[in-house]
SEVO-835921 format. One record per residue (C-alpha): residue number from 1; residue in one letter; x, z, y. Coordinates in pm, 1 decimal. Each point is the difference from the previous one (the first is absolute). Layout:
SEVO-835921
+-----+--------+----------+----------+----------+
! num ! residu !        u !        w !        v !
+-----+--------+----------+----------+----------+
! NUM !      A !        X !        Z !        Y !
...
+-----+--------+----------+----------+----------+
END
This chain:
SEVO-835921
+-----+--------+----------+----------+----------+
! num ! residu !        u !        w !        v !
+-----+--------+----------+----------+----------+
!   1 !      X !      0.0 !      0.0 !      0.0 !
!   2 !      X !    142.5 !    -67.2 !    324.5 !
!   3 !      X !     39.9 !    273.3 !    258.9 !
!   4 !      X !   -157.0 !    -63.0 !    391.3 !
!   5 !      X !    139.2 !    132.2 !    337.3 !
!   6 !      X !   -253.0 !    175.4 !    198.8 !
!   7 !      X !     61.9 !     99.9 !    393.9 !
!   8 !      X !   -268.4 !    330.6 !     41.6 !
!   9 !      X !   -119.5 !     88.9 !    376.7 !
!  10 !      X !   -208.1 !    312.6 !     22.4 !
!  11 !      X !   -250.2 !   -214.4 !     31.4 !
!  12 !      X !      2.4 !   -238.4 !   -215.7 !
!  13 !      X !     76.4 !    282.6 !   -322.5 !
!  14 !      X !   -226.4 !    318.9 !    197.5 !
!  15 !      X !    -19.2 !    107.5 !   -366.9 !
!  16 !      X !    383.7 !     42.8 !     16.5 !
!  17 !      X !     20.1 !    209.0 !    337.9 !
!  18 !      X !    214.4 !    281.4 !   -188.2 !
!  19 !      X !    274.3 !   -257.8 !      1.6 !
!  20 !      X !     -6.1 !     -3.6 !    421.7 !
!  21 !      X !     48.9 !    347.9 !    -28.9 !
!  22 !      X !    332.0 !     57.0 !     37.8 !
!  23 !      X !    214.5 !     55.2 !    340.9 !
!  24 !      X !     38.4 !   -352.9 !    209.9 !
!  25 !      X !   -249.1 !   -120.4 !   -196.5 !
!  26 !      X !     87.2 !   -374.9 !    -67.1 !
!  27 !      X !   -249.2 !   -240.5 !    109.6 !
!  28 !      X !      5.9 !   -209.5 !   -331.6 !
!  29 !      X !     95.0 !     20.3 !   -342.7 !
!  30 !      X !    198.6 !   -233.5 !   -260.5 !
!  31 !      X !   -136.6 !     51.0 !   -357.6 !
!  32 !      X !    137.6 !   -215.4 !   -298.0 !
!  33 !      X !   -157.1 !     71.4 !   -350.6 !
!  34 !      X !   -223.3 !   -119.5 !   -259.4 !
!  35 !      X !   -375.9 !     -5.1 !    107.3 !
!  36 !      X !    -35.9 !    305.4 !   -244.2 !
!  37 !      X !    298.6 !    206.1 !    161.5 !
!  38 !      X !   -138.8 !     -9.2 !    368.7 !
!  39 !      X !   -248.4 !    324.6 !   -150.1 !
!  40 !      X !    347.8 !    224.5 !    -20.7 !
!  41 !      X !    -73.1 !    -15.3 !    390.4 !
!  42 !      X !   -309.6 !    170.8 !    -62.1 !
!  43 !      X !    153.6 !    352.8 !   -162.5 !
!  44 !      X !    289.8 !      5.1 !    321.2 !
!  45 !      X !     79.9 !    205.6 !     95.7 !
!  46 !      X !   -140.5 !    319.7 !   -296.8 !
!  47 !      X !    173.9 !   -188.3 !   -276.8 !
!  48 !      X !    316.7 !   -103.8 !    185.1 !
!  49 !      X !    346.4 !    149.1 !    -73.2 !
!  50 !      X !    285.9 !   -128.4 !    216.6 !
!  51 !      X !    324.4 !      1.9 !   -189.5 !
!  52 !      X !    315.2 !    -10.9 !    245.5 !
!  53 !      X !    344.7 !     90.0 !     -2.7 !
!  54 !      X !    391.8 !   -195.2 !     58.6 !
!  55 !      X !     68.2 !   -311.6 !    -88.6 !
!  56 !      X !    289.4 !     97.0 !   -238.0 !
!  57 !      X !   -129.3 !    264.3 !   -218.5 !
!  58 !      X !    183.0 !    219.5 !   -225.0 !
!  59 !      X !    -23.8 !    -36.5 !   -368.4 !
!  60 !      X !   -165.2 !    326.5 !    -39.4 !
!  61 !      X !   -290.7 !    -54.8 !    262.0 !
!  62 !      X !    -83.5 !   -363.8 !   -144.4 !
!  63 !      X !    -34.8 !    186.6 !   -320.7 !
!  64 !      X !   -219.9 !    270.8 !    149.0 !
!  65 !      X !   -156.5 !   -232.9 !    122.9 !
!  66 !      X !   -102.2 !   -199.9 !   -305.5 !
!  67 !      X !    -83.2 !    297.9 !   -137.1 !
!  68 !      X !   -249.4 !    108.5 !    245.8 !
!  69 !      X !   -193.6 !   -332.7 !    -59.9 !
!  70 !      X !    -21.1 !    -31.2 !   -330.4 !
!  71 !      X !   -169.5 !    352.8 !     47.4 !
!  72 !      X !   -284.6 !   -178.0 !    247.9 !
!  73 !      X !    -69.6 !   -262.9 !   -234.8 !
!  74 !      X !   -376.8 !     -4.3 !    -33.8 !
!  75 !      X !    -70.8 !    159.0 !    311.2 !
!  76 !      X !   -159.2 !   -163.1 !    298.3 !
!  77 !      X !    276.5 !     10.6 !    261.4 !
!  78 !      X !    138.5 !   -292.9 !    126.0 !
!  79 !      X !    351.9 !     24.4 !     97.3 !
!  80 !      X !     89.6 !   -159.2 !    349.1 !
!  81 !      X !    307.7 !    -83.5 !     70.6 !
!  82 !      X !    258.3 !   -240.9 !    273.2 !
!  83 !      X !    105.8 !   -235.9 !   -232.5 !
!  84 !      X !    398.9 !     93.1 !     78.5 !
!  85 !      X !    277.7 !     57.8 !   -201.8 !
!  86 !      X !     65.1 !    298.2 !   -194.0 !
!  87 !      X !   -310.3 !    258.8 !    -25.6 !
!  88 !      X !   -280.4 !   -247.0 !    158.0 !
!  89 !      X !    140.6 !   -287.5 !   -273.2 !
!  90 !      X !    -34.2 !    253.6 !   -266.2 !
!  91 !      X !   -274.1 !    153.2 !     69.5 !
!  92 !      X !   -200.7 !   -305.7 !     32.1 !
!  93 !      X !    150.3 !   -125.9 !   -359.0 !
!  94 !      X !    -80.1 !    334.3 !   -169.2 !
!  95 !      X !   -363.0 !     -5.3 !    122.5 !
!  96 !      X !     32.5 !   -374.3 !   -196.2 !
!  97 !      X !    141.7 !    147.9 !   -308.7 !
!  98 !      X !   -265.3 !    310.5 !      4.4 !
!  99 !      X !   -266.7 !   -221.6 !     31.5 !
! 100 !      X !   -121.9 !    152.6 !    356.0 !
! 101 !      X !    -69.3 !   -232.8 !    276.3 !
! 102 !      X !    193.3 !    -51.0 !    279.2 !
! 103 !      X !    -25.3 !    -98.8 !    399.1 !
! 104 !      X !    355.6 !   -122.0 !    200.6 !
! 105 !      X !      0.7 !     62.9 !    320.8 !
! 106 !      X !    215.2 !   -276.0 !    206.8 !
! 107 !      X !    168.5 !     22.4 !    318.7 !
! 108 !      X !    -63.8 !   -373.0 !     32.3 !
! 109 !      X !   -227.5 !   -278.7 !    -24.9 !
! 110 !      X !    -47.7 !   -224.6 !   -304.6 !
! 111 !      X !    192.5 !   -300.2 !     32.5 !
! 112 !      X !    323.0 !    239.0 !    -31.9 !
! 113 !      X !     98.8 !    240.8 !   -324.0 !
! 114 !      X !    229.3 !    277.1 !     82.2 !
! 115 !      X !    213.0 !     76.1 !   -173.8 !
! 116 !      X !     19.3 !   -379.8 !   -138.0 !
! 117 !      X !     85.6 !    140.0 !   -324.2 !
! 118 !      X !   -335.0 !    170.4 !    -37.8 !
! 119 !      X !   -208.4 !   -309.1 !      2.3 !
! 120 !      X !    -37.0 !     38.3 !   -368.0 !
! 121 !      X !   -148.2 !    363.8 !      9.2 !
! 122 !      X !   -273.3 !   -111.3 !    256.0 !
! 123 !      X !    -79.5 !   -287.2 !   -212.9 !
! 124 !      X !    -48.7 !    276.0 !   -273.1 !
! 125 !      X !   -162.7 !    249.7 !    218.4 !
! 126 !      X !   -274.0 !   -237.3 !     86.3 !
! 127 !      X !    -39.8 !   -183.0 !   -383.9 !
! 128 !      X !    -36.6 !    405.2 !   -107.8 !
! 129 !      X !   -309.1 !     76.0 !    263.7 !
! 130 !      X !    171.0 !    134.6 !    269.9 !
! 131 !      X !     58.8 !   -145.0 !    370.2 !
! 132 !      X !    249.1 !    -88.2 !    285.3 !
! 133 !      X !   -138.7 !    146.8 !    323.8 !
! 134 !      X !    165.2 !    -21.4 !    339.3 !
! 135 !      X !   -115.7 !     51.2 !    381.7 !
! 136 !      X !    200.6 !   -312.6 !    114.3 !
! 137 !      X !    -57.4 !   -397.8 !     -6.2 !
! 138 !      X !     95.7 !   -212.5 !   -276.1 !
! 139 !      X !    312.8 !   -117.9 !    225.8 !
! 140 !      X !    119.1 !    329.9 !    142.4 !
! 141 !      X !    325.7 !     58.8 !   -149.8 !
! 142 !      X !    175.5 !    338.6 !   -116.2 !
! 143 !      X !    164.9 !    150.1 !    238.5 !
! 144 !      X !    127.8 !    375.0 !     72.7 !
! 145 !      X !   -286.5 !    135.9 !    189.1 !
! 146 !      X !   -247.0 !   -130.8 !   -186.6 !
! 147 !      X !    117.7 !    223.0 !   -265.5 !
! 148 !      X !    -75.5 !    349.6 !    143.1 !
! 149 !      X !   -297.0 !   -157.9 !    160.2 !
! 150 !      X !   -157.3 !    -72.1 !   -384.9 !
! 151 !      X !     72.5 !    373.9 !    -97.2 !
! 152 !      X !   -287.9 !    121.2 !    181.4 !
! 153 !      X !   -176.6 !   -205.9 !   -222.3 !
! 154 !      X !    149.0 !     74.5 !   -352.2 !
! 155 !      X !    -74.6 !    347.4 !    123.5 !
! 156 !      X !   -359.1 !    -13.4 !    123.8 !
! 157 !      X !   -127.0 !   -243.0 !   -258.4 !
! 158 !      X !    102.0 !    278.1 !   -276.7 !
! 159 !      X !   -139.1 !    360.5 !    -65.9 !
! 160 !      X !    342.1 !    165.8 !    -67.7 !
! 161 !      X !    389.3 !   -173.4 !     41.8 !
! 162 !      X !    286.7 !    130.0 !   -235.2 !
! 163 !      X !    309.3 !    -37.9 !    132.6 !
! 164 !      X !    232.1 !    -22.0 !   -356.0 !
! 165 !      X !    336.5 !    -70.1 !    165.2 !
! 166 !      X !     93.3 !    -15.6 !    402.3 !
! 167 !      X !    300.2 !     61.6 !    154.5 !
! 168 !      X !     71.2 !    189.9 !    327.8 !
! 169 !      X !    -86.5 !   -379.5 !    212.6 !
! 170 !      X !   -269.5 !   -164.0 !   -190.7 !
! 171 !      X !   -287.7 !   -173.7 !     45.7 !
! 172 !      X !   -176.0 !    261.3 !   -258.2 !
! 173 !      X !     14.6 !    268.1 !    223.4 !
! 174 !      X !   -194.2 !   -270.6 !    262.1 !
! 175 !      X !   -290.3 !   -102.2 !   -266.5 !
! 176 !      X !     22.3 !    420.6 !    -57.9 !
! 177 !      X !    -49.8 !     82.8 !    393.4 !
! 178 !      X !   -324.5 !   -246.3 !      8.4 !
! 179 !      X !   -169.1 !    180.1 !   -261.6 !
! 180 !      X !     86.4 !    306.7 !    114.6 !
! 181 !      X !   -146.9 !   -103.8 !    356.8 !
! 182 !      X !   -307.6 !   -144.9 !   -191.8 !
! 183 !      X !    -23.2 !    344.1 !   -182.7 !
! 184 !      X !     37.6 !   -137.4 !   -326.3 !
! 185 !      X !    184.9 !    172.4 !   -266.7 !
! 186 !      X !    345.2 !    -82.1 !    -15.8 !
! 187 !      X !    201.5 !    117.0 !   -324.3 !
! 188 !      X !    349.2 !    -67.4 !    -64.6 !
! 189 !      X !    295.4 !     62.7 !   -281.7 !
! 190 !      X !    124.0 !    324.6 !    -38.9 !
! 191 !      X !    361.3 !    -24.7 !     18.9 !
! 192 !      X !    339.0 !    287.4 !     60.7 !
! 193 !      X !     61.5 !     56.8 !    307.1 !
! 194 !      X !    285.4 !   -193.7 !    164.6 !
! 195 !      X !      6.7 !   -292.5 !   -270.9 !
! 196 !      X !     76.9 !   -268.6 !    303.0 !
! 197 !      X !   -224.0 !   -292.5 !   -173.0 !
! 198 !      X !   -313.4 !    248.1 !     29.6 !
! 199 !      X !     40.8 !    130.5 !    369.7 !
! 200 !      X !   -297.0 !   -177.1 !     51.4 !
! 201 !      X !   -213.2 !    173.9 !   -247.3 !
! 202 !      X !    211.5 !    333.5 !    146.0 !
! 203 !      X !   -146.2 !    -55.3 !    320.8 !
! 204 !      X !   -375.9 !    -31.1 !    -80.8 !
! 205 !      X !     35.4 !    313.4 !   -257.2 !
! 206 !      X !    109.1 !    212.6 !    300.4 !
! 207 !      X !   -255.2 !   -102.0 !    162.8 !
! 208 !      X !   -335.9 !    189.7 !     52.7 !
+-----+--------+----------+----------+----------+
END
């Protein structure tokens, strides 16, 4: 079956207003999927789990997280992700393997895949029932900002965002502040204090 591209408007989708609320909210939507997969968009954000963390993961926290979603397999969530290296990449694949379905959230339009090398996992995140959603044209490319900017997103189309691995600068912590500001829950990986590659996970522990 071949998937569709639809641009939402509040109203145009008023059924899908949940989706506008979010800070800044955008004033369309991107959604690639198979007809079937646009109802995911339905259950956003109560069955959405945001998965984040660094783009070069230790062995340890890739395992953990495997681990963790093999244990959700058969459950409703839907694990969001950014379609990045590292965590987002795995994340995204694991949700595959486990059977759940899964939503990328891009920091760029659709004529562009980034990071090139992921082409193949959208192609299978869409032939598995899940979707390719983004705030910007099909032309817009990736660029820095754009990045932070589609955190807010990742965080307020979810219930809850784990952070499994983030170091002391890391875009994490970023997708982690939104949900916090959106009062969602916001759980992270225990880790021993001062290992450097989980200051990140440090600094939202200490936190209240």
């Amino acid at each position: 079956m071949t998937t569709t591209i639809q641009k939402l408007t509040p109203t145009t989708h008023p059924e899908l207003l949940h989706l506008w609320n979010v800070p800044g909210p955008p004033s369309e939507i991107y959604v690639q999927g198979l007809p079937k997969a646009f109802e995911l968009l339905k259950t956003l954000p109560t069955h959405g789990l945001a998965i984040v963390g660094t783009r070069r993961p230790q062995t340890r926290s890739i395992r953990h997280l495997h681990t963790v979603i093999q244990d959700l397999k058969g459950s409703p969530l839907i694990i969001v992700s950014g379609f990045a290296k590292g965590i987002d990449q795995h994340a995204h694949q694991y949700a595959l393997d486990a059977g759940l379905p899964t939503i990328a959230v891009l920091a760029h339009g659709f004529d562009h895949c980034y990071p090139a090398e992921h082409l193949s996992l959208g192609q299978e995140i869409l032939k598995a029932g899940g979707l390719l959603m983004t705030e910007f044209p099909p032309d817009e490319a990736p660029i820095s900002k754009h990045f932070l900017r589609r955190n807010r997103l990742i965080a307020g189309w979810t219930q809850a965002t784990w952070v499994v691995e983030a170091s002391y600068r890391s875009g994490a912590l970023n997708t982690a502040r939104w949900a916090r500001d959106q009062e969602k829950t916001c759980l992270t990986t225990p880790c021993f204090p001062g290992d450097v590659a989980f200051a990140g996970n440090q600094i939202l522990l200490e936190r209240d």
